[in-house]
N, CA, C and O atoms as a Tripos MOL2 file, in Angstrom:
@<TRIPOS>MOLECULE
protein
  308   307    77     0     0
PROTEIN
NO_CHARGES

@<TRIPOS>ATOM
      1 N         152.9950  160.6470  112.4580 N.3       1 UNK1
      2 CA        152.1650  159.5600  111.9750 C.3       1 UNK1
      3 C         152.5680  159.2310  110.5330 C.2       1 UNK1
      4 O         152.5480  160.1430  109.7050 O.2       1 UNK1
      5 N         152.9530  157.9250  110.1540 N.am      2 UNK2
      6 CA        153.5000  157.3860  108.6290 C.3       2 UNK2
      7 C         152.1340  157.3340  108.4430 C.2       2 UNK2
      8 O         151.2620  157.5910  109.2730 O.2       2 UNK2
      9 N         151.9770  156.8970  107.0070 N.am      3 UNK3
     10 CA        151.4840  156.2240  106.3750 C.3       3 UNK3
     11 C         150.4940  154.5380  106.7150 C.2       3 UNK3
     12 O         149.3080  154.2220  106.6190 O.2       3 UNK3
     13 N         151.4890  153.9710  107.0410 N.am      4 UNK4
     14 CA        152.1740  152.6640  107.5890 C.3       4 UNK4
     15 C         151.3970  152.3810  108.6760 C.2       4 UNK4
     16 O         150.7350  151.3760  108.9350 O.2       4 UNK4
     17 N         151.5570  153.3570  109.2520 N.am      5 UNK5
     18 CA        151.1770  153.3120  110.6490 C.3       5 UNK5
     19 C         149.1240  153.4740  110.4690 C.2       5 UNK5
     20 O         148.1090  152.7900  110.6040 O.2       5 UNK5
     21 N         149.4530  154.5280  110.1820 N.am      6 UNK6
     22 CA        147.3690  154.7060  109.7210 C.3       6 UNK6
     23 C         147.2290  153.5060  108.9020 C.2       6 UNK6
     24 O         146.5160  152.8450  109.6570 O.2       6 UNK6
     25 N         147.4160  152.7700  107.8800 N.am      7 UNK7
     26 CA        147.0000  151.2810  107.1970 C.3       7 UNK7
     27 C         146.7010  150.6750  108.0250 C.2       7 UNK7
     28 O         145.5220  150.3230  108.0170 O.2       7 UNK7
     29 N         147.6690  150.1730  109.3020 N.am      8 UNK8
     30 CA        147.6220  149.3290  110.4280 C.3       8 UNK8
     31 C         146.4430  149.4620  111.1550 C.2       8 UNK8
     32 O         145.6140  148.5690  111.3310 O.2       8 UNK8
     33 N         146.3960  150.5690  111.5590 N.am      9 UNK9
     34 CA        145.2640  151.4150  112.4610 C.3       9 UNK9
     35 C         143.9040  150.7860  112.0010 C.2       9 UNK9
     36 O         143.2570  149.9890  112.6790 O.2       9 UNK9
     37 N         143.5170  151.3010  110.6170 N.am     10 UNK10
     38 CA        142.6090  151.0430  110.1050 C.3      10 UNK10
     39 C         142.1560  149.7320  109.7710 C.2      10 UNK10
     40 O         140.9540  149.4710  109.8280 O.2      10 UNK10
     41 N         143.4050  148.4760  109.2650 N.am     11 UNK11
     42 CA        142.9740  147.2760  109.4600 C.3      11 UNK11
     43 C         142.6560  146.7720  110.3760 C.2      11 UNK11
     44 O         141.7280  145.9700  110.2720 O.2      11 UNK11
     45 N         143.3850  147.0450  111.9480 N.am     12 UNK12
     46 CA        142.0820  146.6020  113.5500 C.3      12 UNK12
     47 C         141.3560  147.1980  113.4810 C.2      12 UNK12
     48 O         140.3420  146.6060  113.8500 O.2      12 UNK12
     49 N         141.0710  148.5650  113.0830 N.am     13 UNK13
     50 CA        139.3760  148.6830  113.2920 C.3      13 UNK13
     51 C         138.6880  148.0370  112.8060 C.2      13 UNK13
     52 O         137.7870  147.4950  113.4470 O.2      13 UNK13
     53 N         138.8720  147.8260  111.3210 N.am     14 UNK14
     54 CA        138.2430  147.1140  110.2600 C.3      14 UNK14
     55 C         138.1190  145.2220  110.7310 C.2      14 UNK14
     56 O         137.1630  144.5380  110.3660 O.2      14 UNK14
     57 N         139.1500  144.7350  111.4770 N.am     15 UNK15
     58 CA        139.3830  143.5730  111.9390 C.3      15 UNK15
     59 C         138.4190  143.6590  113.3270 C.2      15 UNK15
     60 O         137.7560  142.6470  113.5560 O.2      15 UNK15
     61 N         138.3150  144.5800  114.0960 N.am     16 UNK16
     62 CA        137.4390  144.4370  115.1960 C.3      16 UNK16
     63 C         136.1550  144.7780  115.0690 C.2      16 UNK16
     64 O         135.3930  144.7750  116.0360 O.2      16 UNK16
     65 N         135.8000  145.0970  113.8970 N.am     17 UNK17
     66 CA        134.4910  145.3760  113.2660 C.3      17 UNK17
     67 C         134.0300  144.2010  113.0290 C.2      17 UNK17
     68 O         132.9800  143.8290  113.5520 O.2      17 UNK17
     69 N         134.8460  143.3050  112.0750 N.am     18 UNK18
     70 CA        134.0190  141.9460  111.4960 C.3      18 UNK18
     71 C         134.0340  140.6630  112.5930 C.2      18 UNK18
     72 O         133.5340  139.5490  112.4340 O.2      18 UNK18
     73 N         134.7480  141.1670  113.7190 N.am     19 UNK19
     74 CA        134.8680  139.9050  115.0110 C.3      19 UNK19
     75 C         133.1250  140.2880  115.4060 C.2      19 UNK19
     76 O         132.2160  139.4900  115.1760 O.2      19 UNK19
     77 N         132.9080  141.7410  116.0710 N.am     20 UNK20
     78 CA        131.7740  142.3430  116.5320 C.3      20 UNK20
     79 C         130.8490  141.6460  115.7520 C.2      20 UNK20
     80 O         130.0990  140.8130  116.2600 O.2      20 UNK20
     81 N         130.8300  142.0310  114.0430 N.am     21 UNK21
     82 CA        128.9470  141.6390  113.5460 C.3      21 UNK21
     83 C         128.8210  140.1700  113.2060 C.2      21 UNK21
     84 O         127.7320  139.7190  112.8490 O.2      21 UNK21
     85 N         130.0670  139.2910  113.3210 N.am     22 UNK22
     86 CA        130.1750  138.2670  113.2920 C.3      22 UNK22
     87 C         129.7890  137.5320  115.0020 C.2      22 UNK22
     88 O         129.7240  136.3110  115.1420 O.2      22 UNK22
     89 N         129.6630  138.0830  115.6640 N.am     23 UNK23
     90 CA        129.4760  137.9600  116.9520 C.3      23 UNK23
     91 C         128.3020  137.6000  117.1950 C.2      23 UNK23
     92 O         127.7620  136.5530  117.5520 O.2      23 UNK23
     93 N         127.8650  139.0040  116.8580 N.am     24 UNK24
     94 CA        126.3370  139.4000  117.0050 C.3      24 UNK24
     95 C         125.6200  138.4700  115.9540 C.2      24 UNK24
     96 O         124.5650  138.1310  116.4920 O.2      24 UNK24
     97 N         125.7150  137.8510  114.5920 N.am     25 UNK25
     98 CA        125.0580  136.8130  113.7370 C.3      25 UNK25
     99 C         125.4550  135.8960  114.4090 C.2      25 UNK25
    100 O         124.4670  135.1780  114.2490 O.2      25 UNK25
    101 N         126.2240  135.2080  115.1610 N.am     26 UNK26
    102 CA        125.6300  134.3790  115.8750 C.3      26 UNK26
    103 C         125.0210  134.0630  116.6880 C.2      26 UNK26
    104 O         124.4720  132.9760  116.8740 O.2      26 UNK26
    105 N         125.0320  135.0580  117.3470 N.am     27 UNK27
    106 CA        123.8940  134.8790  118.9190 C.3      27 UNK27
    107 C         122.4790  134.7020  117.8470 C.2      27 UNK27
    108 O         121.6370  133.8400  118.0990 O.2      27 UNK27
    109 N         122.3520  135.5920  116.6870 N.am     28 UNK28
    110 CA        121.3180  135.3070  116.2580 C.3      28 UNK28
    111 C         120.9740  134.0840  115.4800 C.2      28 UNK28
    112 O         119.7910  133.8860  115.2040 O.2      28 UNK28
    113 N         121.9300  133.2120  115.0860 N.am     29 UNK29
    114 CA        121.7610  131.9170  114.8640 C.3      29 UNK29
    115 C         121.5430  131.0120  116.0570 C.2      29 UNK29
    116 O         120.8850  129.9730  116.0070 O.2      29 UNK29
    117 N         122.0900  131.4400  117.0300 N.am     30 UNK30
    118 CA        121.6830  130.4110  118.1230 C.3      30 UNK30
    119 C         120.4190  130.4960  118.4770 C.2      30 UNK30
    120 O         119.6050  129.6370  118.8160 O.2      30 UNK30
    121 N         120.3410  131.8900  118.3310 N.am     31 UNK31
    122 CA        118.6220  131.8900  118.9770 C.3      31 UNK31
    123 C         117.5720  131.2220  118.1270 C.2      31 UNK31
    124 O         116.5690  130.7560  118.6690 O.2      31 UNK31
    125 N         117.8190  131.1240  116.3010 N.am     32 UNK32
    126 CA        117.0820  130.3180  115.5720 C.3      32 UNK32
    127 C         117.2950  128.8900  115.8600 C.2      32 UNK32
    128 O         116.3670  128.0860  115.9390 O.2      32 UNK32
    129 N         118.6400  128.5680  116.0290 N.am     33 UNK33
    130 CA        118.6250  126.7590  116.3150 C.3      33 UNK33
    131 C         117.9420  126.4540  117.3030 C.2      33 UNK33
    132 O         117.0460  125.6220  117.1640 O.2      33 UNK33
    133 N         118.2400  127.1620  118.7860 N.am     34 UNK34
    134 CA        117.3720  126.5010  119.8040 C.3      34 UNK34
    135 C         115.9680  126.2050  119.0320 C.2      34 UNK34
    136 O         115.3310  125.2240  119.4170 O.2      34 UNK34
    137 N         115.4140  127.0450  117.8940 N.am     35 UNK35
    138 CA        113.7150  127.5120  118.0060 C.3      35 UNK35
    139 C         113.2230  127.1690  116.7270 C.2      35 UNK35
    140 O         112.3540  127.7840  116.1090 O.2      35 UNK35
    141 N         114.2430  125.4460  116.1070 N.am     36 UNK36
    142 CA        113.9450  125.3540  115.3850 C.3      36 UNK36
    143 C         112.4940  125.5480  114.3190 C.2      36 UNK36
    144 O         112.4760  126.0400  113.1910 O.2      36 UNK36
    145 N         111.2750  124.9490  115.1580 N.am     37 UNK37
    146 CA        109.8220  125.2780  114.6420 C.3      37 UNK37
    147 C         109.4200  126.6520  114.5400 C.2      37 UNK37
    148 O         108.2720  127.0260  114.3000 O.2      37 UNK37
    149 N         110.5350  127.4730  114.7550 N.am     38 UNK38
    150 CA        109.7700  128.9780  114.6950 C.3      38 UNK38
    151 C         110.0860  128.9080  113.2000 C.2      38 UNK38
    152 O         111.1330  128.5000  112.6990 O.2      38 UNK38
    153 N         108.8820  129.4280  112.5060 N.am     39 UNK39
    154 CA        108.9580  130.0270  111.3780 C.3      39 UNK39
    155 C         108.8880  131.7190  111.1070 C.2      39 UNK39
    156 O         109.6290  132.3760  110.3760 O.2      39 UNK39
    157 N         108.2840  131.9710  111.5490 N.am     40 UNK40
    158 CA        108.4870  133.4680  112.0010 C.3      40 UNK40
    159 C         108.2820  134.0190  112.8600 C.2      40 UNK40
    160 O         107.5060  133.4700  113.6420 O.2      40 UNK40
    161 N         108.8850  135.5620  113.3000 N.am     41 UNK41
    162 CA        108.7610  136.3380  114.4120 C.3      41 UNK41
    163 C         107.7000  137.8070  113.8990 C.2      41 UNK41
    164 O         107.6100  138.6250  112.9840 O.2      41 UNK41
    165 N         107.0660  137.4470  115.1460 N.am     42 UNK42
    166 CA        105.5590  138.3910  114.9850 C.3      42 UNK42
    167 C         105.9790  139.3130  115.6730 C.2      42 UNK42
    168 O         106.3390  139.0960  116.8300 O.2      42 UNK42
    169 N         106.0250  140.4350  115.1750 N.am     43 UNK43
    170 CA        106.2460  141.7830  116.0010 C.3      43 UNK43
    171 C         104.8040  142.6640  115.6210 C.2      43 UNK43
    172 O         104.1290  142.2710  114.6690 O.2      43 UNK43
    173 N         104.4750  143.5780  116.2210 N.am     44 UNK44
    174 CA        103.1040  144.1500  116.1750 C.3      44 UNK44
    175 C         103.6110  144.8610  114.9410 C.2      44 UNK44
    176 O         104.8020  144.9030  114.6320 O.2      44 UNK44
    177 N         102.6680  145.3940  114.2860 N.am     45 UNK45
    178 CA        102.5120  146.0150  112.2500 C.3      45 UNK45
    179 C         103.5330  145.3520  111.6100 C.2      45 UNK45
    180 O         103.8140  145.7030  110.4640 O.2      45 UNK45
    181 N         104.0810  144.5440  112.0880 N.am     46 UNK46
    182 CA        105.3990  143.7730  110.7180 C.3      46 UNK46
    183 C         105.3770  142.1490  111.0610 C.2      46 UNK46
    184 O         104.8560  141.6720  112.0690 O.2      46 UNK46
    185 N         106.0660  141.3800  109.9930 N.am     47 UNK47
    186 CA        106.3430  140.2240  110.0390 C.3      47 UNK47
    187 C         107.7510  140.2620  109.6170 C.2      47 UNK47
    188 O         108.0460  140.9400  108.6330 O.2      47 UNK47
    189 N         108.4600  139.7450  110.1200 N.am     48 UNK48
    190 CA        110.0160  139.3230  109.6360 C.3      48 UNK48
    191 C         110.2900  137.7270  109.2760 C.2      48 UNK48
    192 O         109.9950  137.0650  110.2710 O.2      48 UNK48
    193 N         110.6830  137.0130  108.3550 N.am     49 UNK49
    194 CA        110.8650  135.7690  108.4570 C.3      49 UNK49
    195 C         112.9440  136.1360  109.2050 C.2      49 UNK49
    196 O         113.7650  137.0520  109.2590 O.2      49 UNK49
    197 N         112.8110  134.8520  109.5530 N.am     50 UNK50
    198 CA        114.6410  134.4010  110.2480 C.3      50 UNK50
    199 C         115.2270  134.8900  109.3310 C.2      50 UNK50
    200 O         116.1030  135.6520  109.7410 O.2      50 UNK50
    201 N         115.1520  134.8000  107.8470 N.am     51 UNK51
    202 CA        116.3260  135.0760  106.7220 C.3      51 UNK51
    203 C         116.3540  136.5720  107.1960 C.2      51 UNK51
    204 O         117.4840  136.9880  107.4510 O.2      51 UNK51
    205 N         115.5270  137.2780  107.3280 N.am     52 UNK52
    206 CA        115.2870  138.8330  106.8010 C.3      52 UNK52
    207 C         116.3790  139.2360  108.7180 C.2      52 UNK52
    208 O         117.4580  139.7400  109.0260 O.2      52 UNK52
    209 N         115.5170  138.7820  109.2440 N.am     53 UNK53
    210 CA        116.4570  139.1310  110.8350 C.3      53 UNK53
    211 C         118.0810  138.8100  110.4580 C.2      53 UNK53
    212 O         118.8330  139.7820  110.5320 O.2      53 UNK53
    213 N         118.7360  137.3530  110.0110 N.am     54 UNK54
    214 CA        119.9810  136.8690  110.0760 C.3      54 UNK54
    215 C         120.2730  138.0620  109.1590 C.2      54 UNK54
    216 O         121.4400  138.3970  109.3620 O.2      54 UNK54
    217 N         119.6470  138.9100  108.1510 N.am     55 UNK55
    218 CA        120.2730  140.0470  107.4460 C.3      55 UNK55
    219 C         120.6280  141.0870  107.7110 C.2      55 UNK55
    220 O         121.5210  141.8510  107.3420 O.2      55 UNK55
    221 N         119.2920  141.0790  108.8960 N.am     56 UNK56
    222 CA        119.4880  142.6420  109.6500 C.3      56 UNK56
    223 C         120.4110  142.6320  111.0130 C.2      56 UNK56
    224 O         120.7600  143.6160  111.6650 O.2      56 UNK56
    225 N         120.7080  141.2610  111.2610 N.am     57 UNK57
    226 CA        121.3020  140.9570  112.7500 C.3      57 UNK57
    227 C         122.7380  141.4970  112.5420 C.2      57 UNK57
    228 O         123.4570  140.9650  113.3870 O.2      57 UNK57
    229 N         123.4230  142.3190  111.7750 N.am     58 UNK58
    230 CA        124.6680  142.6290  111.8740 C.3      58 UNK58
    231 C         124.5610  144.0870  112.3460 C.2      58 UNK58
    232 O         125.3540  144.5760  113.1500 O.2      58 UNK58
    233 N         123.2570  144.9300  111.6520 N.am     59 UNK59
    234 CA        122.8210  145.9770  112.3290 C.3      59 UNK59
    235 C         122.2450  146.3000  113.6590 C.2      59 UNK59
    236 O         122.2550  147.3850  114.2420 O.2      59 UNK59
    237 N         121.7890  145.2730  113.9980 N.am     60 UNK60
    238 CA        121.0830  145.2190  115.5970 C.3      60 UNK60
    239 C         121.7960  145.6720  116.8060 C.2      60 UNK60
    240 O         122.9370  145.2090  116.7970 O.2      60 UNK60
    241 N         121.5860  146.3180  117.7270 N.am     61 UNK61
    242 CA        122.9560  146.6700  118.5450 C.3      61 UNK61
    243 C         122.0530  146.0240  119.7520 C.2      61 UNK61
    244 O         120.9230  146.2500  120.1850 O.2      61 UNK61
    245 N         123.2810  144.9560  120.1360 N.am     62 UNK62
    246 CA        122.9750  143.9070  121.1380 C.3      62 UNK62
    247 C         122.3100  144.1090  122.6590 C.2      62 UNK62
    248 O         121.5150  143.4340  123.3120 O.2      62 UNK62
    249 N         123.0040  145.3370  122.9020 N.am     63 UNK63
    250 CA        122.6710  145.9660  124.0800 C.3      63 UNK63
    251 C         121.0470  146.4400  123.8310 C.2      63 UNK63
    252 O         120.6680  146.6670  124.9800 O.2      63 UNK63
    253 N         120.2520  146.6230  123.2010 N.am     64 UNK64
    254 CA        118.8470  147.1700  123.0850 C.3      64 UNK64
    255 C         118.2920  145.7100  123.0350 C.2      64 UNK64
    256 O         118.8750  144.6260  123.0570 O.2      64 UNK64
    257 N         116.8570  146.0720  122.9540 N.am     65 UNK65
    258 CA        116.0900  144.8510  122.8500 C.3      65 UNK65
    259 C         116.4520  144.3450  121.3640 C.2      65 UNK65
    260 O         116.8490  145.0450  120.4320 O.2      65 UNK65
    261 N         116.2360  143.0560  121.3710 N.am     66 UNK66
    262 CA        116.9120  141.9020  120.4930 C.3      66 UNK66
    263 C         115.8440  142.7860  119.1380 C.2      66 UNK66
    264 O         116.1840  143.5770  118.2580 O.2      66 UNK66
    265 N         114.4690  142.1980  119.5060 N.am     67 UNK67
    266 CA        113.2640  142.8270  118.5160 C.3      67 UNK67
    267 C         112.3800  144.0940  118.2200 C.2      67 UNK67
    268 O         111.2370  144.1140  117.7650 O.2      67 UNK67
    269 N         113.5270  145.5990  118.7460 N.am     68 UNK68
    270 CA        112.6040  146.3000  118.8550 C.3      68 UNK68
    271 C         111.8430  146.8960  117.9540 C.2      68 UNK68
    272 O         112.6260  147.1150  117.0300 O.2      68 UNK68
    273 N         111.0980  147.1820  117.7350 N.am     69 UNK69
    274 CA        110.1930  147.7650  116.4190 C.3      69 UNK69
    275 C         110.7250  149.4580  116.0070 C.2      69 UNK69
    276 O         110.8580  149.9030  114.8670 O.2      69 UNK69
    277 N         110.9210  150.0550  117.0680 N.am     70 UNK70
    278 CA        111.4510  151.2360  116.4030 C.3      70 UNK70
    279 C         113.0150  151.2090  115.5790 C.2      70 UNK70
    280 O         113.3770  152.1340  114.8510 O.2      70 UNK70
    281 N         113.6390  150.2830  115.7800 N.am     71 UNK71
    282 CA        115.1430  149.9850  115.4230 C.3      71 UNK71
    283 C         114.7720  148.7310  114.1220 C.2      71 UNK71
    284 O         115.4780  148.6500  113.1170 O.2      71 UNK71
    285 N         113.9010  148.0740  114.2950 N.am     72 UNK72
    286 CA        113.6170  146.7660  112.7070 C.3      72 UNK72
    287 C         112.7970  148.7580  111.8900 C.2      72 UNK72
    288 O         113.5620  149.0400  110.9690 O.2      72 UNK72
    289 N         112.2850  149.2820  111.9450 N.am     73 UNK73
    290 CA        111.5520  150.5610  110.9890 C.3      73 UNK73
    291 C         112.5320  151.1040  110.9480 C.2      73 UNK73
    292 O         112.7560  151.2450  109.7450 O.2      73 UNK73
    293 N         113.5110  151.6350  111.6350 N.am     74 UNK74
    294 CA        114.3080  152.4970  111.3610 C.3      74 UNK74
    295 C         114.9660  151.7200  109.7560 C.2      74 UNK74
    296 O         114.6980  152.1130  108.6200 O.2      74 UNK74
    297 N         115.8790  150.5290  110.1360 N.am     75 UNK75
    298 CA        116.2880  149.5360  109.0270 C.3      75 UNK75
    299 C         116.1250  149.6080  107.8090 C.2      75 UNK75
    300 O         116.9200  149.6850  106.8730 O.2      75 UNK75
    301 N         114.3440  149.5610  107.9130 N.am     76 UNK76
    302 CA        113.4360  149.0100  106.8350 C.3      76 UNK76
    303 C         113.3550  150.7520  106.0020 C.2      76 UNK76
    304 O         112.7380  150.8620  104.9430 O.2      76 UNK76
    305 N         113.9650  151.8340  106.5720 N.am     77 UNK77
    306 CA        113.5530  152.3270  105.5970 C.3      77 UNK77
    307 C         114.9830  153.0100  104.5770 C.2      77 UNK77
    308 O         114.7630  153.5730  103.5050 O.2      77 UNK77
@<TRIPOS>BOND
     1     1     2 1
     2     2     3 1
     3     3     4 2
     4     3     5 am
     5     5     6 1
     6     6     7 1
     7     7     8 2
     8     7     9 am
     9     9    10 1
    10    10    11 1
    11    11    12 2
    12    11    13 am
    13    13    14 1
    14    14    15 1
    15    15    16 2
    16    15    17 am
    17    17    18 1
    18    18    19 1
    19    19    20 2
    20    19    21 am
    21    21    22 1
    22    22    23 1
    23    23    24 2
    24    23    25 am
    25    25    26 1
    26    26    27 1
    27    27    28 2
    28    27    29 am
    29    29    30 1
    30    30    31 1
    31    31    32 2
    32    31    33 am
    33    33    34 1
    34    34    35 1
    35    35    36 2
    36    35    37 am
    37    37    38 1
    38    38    39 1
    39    39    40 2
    40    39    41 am
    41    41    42 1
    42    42    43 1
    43    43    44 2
    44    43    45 am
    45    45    46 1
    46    46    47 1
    47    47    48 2
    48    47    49 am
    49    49    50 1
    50    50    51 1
    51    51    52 2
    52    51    53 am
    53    53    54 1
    54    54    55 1
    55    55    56 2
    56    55    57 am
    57    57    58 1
    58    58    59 1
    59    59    60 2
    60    59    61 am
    61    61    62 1
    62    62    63 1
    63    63    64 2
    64    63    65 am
    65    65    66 1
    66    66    67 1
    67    67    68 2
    68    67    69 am
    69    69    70 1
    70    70    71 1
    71    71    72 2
    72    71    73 am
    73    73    74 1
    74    74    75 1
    75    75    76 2
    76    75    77 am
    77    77    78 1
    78    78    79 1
    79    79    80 2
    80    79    81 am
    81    81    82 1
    82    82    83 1
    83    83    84 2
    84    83    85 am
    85    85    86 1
    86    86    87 1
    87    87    88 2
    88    87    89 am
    89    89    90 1
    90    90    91 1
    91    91    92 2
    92    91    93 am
    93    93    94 1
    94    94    95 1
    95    95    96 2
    96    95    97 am
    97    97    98 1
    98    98    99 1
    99    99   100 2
   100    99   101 am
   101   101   102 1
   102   102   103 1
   103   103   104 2
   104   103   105 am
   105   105   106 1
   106   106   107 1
   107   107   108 2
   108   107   109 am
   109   109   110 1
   110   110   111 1
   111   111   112 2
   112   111   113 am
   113   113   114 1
   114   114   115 1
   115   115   116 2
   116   115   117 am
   117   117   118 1
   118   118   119 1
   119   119   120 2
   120   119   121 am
   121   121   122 1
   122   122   123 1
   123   123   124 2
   124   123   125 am
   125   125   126 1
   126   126   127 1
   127   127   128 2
   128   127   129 am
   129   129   130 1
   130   130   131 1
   131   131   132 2
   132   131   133 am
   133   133   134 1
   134   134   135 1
   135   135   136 2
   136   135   137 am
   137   137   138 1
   138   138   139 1
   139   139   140 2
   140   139   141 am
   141   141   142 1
   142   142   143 1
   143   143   144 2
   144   143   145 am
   145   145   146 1
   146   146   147 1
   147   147   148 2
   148   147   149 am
   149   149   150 1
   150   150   151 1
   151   151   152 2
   152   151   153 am
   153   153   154 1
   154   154   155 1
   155   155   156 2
   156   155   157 am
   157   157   158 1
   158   158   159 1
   159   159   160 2
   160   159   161 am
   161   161   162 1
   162   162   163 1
   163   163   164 2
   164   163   165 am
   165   165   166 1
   166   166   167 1
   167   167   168 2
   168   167   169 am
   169   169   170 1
   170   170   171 1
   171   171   172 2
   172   171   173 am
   173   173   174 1
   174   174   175 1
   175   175   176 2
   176   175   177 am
   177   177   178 1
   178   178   179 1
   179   179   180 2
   180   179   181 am
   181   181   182 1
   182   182   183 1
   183   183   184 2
   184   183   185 am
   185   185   186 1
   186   186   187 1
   187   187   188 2
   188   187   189 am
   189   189   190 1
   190   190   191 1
   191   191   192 2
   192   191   193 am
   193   193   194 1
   194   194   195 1
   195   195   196 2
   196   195   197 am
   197   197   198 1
   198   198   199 1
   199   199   200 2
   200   199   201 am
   201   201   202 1
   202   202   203 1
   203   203   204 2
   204   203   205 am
   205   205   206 1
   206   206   207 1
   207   207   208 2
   208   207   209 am
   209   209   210 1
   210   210   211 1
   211   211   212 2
   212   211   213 am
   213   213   214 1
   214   214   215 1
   215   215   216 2
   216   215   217 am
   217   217   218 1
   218   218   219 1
   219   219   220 2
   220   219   221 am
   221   221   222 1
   222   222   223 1
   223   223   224 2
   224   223   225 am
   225   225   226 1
   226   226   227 1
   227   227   228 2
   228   227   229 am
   229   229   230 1
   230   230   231 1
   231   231   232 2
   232   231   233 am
   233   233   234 1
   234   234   235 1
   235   235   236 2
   236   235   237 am
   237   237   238 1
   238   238   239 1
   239   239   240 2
   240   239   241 am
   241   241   242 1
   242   242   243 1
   243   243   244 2
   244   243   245 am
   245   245   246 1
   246   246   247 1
   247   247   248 2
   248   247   249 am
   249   249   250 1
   250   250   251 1
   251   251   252 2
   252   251   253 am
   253   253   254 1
   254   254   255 1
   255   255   256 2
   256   255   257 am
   257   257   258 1
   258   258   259 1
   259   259   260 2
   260   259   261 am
   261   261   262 1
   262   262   263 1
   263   263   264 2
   264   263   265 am
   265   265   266 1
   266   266   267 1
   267   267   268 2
   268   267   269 am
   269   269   270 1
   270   270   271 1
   271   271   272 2
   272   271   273 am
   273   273   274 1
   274   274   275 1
   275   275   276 2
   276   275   277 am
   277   277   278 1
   278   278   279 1
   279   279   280 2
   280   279   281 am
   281   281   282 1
   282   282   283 1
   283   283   284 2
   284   283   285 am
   285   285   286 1
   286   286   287 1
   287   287   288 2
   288   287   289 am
   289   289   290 1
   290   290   291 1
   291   291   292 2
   292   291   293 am
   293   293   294 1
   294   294   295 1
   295   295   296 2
   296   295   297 am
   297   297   298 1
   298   298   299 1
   299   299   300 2
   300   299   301 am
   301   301   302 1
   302   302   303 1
   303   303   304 2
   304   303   305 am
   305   305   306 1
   306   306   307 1
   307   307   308 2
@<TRIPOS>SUBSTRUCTURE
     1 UNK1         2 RESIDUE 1 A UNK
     2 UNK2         6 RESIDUE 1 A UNK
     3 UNK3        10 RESIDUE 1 A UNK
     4 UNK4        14 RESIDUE 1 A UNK
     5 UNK5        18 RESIDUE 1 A UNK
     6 UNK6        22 RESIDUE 1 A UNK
     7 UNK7        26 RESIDUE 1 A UNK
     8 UNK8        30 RESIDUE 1 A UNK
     9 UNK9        34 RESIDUE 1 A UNK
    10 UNK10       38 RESIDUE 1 A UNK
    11 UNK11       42 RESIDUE 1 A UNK
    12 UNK12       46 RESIDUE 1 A UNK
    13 UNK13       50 RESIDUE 1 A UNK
    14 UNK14       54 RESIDUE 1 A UNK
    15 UNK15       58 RESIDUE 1 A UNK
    16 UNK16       62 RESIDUE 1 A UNK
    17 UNK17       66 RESIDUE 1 A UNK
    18 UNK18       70 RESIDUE 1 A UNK
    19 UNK19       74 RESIDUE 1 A UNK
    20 UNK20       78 RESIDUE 1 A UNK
    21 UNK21       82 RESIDUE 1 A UNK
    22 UNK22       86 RESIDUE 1 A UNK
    23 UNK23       90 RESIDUE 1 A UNK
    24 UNK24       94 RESIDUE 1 A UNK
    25 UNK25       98 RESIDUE 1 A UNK
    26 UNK26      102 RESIDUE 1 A UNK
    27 UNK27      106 RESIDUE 1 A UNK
    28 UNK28      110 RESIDUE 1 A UNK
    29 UNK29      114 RESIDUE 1 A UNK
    30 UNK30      118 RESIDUE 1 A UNK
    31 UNK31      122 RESIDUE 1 A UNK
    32 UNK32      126 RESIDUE 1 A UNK
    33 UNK33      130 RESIDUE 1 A UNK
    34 UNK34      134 RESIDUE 1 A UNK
    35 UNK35      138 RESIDUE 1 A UNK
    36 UNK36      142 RESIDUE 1 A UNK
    37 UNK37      146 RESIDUE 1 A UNK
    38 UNK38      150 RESIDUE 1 A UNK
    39 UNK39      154 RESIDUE 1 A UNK
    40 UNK40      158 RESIDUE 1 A UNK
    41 UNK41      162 RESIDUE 1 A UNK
    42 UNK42      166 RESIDUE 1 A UNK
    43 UNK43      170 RESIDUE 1 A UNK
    44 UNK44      174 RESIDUE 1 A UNK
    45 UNK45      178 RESIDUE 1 A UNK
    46 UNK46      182 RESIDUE 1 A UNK
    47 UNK47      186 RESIDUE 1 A UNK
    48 UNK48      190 RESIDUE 1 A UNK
    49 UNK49      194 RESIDUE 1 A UNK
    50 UNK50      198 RESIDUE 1 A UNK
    51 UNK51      202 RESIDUE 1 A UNK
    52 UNK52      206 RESIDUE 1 A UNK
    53 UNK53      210 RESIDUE 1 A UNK
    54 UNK54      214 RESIDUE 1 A UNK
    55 UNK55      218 RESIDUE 1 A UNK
    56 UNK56      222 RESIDUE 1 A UNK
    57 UNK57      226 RESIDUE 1 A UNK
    58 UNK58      230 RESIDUE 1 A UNK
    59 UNK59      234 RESIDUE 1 A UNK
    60 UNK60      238 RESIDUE 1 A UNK
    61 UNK61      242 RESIDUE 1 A UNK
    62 UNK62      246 RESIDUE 1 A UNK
    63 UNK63      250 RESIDUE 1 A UNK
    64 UNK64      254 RESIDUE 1 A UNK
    65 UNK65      258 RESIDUE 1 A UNK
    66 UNK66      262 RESIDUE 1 A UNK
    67 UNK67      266 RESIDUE 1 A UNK
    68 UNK68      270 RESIDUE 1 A UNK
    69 UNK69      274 RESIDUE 1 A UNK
    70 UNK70      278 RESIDUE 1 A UNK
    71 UNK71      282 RESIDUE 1 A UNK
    72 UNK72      286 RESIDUE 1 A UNK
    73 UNK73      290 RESIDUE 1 A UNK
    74 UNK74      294 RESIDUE 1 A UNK
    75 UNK75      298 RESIDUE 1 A UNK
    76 UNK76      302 RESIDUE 1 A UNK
    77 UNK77      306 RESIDUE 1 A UNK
């Protein structure tokens, strides 16, 4: 293994990393455009406005529920 070779390595990971959370912020923009009049999302003990989600939406792992409350607390702390 060069040098050379690990740089490379590490720039696709690093390159298939920012395709992924770039992915995932958009599904979460789409879901705000369809919903334009939503101003916020009510989850039981919290309020999130859209800004605070489009922040956390790179952390969200797509496969779980979009809003779950144990994964927005985990986040928040």
């Amino acid at each position: 293994m060069t040098l050379a070779w690990i740089l490379v390595t590490l720039r696709q990971i690093e390159s298939s990393m920012s395709v992924a959370v770039a992915s995932r912020r958009n599904s979460i923009l789409q879901i705000i455009q369809k919903n334009k009049k939503l101003q916020e999302i009510h989850i039981p003990e919290t309020r999130l406005s859209i800004e605070r989600l489009v922040t956390l939406a790179p952390f969200l792992n797509t496969s779980e529920k979009l809003f779950s409350r144990s994964k927005i607390f985990e986040l928040r702390k």
